[in-house]
Z-matrix of the N, CA and C atoms (Angstrom, degrees):
N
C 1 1.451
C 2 1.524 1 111.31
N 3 1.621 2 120.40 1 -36.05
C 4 1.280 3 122.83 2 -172.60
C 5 1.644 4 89.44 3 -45.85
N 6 2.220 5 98.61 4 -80.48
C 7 1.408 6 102.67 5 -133.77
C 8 1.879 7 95.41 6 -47.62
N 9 1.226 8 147.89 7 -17.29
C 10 1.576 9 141.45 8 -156.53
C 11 1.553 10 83.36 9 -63.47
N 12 1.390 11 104.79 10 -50.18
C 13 1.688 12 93.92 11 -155.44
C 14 2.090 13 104.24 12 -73.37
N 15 1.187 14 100.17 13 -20.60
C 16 1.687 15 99.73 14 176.77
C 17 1.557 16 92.33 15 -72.33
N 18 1.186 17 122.18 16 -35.58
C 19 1.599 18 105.70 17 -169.27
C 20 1.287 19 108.22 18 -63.25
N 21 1.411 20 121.95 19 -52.88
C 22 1.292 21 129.28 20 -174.42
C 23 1.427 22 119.09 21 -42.75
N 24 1.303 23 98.29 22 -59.72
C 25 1.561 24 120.94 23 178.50
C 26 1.655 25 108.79 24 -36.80
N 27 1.474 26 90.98 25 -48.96
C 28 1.164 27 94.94 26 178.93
C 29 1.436 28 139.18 27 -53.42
N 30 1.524 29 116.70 28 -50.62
C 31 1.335 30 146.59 29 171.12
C 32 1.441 31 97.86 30 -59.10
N 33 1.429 32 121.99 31 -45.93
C 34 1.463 33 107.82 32 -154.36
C 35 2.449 34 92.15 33 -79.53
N 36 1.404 35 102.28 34 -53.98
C 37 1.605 36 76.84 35 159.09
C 38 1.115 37 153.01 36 -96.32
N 39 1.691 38 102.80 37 42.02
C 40 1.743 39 100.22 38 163.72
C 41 1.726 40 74.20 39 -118.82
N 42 1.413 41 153.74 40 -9.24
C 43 1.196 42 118.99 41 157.14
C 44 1.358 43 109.04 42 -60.48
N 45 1.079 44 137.82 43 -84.07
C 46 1.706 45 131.38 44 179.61
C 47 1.260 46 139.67 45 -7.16
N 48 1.631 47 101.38 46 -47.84
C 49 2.020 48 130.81 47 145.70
C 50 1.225 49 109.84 48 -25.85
N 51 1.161 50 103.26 49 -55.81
C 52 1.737 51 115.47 50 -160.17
C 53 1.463 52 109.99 51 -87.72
N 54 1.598 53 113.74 52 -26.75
C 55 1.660 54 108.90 53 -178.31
C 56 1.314 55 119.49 54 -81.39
N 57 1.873 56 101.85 55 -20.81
C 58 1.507 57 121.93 56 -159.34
C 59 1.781 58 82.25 57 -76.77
N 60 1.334 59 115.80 58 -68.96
C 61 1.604 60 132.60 59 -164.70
C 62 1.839 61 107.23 60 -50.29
N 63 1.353 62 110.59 61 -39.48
C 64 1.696 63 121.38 62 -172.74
C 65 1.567 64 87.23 63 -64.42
N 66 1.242 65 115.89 64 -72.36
C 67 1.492 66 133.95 65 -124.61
C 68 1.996 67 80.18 66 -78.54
N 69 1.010 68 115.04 67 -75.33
C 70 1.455 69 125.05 68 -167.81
C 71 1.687 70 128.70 69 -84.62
N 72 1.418 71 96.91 70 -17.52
C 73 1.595 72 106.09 71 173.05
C 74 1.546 73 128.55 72 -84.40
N 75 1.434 74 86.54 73 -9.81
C 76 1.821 75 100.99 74 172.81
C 77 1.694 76 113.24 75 -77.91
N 78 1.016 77 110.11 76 -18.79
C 79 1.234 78 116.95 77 -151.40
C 80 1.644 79 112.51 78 -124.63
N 81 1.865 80 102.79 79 7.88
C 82 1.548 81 109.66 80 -179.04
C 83 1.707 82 93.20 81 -148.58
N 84 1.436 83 98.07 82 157.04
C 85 1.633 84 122.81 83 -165.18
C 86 1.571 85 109.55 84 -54.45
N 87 1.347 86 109.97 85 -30.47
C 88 1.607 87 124.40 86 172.01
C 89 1.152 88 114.03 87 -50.23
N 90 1.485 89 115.17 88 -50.75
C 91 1.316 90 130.02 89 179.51
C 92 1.852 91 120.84 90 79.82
N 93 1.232 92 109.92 91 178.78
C 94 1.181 93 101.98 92 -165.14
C 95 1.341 94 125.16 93 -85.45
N 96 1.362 95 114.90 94 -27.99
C 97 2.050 96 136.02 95 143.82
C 98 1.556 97 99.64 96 -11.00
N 99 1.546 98 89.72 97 -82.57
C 100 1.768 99 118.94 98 -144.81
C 101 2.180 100 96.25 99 -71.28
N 102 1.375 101 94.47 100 -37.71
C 103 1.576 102 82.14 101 178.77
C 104 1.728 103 109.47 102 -88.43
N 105 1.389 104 122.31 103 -1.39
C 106 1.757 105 107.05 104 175.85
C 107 1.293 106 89.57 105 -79.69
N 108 1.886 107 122.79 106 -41.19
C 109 1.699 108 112.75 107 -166.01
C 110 1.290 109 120.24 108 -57.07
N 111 1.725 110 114.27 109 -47.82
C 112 1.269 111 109.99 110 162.84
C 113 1.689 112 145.10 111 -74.79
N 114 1.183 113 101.58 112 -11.99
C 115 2.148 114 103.50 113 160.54
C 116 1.926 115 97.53 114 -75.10
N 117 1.618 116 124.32 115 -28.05
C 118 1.232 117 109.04 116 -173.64
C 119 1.029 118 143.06 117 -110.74
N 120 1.280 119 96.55 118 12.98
C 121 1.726 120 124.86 119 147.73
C 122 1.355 121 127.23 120 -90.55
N 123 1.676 122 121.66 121 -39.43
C 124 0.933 123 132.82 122 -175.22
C 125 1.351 124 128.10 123 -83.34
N 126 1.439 125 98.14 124 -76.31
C 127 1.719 126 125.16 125 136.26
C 128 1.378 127 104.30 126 170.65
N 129 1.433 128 111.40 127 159.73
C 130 1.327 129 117.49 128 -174.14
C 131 1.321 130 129.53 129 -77.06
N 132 1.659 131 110.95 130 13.61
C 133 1.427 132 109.21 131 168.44
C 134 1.447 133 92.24 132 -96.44
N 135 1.412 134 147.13 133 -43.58
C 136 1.674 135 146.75 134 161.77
C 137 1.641 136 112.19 135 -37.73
N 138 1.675 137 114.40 136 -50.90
C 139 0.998 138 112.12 137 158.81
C 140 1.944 139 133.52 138 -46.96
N 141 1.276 140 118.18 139 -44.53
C 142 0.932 141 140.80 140 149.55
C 143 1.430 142 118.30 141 -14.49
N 144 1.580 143 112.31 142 -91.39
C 145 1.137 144 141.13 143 154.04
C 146 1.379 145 125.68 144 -15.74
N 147 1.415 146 135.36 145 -50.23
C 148 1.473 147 170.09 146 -43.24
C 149 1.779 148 68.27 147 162.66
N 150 1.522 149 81.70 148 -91.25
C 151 2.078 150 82.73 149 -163.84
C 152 1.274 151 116.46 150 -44.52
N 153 0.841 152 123.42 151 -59.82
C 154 1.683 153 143.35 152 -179.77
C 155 1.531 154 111.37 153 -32.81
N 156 1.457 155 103.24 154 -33.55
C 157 1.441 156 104.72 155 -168.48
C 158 1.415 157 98.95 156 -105.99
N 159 1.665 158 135.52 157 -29.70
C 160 1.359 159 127.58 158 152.81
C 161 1.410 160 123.44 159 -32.94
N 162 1.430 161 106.37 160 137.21
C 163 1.273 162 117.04 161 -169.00
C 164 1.831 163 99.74 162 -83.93
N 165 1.608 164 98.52 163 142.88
C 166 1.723 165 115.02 164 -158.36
C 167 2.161 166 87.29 165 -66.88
N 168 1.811 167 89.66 166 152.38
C 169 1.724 168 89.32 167 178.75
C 170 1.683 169 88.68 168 -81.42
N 171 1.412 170 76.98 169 153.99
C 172 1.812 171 103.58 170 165.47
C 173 2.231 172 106.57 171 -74.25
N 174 1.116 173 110.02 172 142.78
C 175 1.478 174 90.34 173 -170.18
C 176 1.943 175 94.22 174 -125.91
């Protein structure tokens, strides 16, 4: 029963990684690399944060 809930856990934050980095990392100087690595190591509310405060890319 544990590992189900480590699995889950799991999926649900490298899904989050990936929405934080898709959704907002395209669209800032960090980019989308550097912001999935940092919500998915850290966590994706730090990740979040991280982006948010990166300055937007020039396009």
């Amino acid at each position: 029963m544990e590992e189900i809930i480590v699995v889950i856990a799991f999926v649900i934050w490298y899904a989050l990684s990936l929405v934080i980095s898709e959704t907002m990392g395209k669209s800032r100087k960090i980019g989308v690399e550097w912001s999935f690595f940092i919500s998915f190591v850290f966590s994706p509310l730090i990740g979040l944060f991280v982006t948010l405060l990166s300055d937007k890319a020039r396009k």
